[in-house]
N, C-alpha and C positions, 0 to 999 in steps of 0.2 A: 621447465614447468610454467605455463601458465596463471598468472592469480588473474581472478575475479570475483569483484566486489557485487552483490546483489543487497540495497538499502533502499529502506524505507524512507519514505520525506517526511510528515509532519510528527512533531516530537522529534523526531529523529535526527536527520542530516537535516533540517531548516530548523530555526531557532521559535521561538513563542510568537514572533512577528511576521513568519511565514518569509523570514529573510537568507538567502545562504551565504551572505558576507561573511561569518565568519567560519564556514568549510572553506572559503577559495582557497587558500595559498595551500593548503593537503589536498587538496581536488588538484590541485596541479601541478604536486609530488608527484601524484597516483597516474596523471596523465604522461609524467615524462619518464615513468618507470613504464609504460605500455598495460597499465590494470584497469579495465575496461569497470564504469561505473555503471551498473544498473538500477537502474529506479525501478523498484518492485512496490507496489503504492496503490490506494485507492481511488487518486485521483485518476486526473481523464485525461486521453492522451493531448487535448490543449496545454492542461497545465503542464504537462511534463515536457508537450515541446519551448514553454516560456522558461522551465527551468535548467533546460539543455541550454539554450544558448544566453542565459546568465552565465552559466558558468564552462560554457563552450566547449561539451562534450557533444562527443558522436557517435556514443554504443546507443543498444538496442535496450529497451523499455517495455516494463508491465505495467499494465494500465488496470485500473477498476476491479480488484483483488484478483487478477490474475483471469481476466475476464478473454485480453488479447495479446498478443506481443507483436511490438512492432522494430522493425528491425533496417535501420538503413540502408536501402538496394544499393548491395555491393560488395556487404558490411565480410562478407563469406560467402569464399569462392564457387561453393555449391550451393544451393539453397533453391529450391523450388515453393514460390508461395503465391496468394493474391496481391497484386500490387495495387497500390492506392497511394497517388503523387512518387514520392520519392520514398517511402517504405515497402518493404514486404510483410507483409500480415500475417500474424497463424492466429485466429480466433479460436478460443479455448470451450465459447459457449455457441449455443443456437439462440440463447435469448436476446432480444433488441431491449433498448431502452422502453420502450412505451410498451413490454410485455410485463416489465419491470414495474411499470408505475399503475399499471392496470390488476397487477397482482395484488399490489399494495393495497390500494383502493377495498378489493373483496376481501383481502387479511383483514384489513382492518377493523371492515363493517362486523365480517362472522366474529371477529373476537371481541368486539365493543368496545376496541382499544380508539383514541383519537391520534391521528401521526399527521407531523407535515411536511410534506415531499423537498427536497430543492424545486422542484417542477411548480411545487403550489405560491412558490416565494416570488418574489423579484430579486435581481442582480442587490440593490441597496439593502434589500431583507436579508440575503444569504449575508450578506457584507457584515452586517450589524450582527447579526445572531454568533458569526464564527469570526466576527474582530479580524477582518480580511480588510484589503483593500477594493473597492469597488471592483477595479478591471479580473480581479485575482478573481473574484465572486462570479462575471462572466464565465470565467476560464472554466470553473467547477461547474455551472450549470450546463456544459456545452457534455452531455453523459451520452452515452453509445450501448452501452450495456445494462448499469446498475441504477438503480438510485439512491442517494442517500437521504436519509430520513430522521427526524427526532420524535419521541415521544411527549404528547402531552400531556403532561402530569396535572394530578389536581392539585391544588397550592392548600386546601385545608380540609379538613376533614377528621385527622388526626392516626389513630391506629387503623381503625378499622378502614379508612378509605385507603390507607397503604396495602392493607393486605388484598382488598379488594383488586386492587391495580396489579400487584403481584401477578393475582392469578387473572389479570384479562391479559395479560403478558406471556404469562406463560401457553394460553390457547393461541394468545398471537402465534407464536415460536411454533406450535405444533400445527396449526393452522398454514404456515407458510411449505414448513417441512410437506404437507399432503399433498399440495399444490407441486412438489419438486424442485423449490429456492431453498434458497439459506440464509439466515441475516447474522452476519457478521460486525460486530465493535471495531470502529476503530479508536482515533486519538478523541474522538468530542460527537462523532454522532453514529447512529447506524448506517447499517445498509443492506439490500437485497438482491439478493445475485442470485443465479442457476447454481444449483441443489451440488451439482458435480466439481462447479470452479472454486478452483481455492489458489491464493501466491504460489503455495509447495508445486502444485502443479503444473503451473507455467516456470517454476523456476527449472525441475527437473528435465522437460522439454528444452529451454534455450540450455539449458549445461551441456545437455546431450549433444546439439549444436555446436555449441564449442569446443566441447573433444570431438568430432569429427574433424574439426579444423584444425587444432593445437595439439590434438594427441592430449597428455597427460596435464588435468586443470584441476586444480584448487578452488575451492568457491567460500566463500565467506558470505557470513549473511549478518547484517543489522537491521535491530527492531528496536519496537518501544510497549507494544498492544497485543491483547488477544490475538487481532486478525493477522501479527505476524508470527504466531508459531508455527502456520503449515509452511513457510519461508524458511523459518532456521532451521526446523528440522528435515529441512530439504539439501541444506550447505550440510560442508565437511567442519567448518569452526563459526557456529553460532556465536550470537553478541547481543546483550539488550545494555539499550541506555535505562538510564533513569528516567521514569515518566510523571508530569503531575499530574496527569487525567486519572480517572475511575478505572479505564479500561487497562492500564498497567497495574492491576489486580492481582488478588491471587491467584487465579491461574497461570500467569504471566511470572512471578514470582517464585512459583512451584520449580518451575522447568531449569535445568540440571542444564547451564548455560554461563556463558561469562557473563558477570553483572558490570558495567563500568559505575565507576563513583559519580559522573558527572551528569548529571541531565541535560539530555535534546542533545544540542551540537556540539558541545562540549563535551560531551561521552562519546559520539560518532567520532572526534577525533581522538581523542583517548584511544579507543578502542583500533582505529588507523593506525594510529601510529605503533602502539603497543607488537601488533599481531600481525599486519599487512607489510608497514613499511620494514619492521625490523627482521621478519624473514623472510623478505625479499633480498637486503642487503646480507642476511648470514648465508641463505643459501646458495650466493656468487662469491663468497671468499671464504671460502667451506676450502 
């Protein structure tokens, strides 16, 4: 039997400093048991190639909630896709980036709501706002797909401007849906994607992949966010860490899933170790 791992990155397997120092030494348990690590994540596939070779894996990756998958030319024997450099591609949407940020723009205006793009920031902007490292902030503005976005709130006003905001919020939301996106929560800001893509999505497509190849696969999925339940409920043994953000809510909380005790990376290992590594090794000495 096959395992694979399909994990979310921020909250989740990287720590509050957007660092994976302390997954490596179970990143490379999991690499010398043969357990293929997928990044199923909102970021873009820059960032996910800077955090493939920090921690010197070579599976296949979802990028921008499940927006494309890209998959190492070679990575599996069959596989017919577009190639671009050294991956093969299966794009999950028709939407480009600048469809995305052009959406935004008219959501915006009709719902009277104010939002500001990564598009509208500079590299040092995006850096400061999400307590990143400058280059890491490049890495996030370099988007193919989606955009991510925050709301600007009014800082006073009291009840009645909350409830006002509420509902120029809630026309956002329907306003986007008419248009055929979705906006998605993730660990600290929004985002806007095609109406259709969601993690679950691309995760069930690359599984299906893998059992063509493997025959009989196990799939595991960790989270921390709203935007990762169409991921878990995509795996055969779902997992949430502990999250400090908003978006590890109750909806996220609701959902009939392993909780691990530890937050961010210290629950992604927990939860490795617990589930991944220990039936790996009972079911060869079975």
């Amino acid at each position: 039997m096959k395992f694979v791992l399909f994990t979310d990155l921020d909250g989740t397997l990287l720590d509050a400093n957007y660092s994976c120092e302390l997954v490596k030494p179970v990143v490379e348990e999991l690499k010398r048991k043969g357990v293929p690590i997928v990044f199923c994540t909102t970021k873009t596939r820059a960032e996910c190639e800077y955090y493939r070779r920090e921690l010197r894996i070579n599976d296949p990756f979802i990028v921008e909630n499940g927006s494309a998958i890209f998959i190492p030319v070679g990575y599996f024997t069959q596989l017919r896709c577009e190639r671009r450099g050294n991956f093969c591609v299966l794009e999950c949407v028709r939407v480009k980036y600048e469809d995305a940020v052009r959406a935004l723009a008219e959501i915006s205006a009709e719902a009277g709501v104010r939002v500001k793009g990564f598009g509208d920031l500079t590299a040092e902007q995006v850096a400061e706002i999400a307590a990143m490292p400058v280059e890491l902030a490049k890495l996030a503005k370099r988007r193919e797909y989606t955009e991510t976005f925050f709301f600007e709130h009014a800082s006073e006003g009291g009840a009645a401007a909350v409830r006002k905001l509420s509902e120029e919020i809630e026309r956002f939301f329907a306003a986007a849906e008419k248009r055929g996106f979705r906006i998605s929560h993730g660990g600290r800001f929004y985002s806007i994607q095609e109406k259709n893509a969601d993690k679950g999505k691309a995760v069930r497509i690359l599984t299906n992949i893998f059992r063509r190849e493997f025959g009989v696969v196990r799939t595991f999925g960790i989270g921390d966010s709203e935007n990762d339940i169409p991921m878990l409920r995509s795996v055969d043994c779902p997992a949430l860490v502990r999250s400090r953000s908003s978006s590890g809510g109750a909806a996220v909380r609701s959902m009939n899933f392993y909780k691990a005790s530890g937050f961010g990376a210290e629950g992604w290992i927990e939860i490795v170790k617990k589930f991944i590594l220990t039936q790996y090794f009972n079911e060869r000495h079975v």
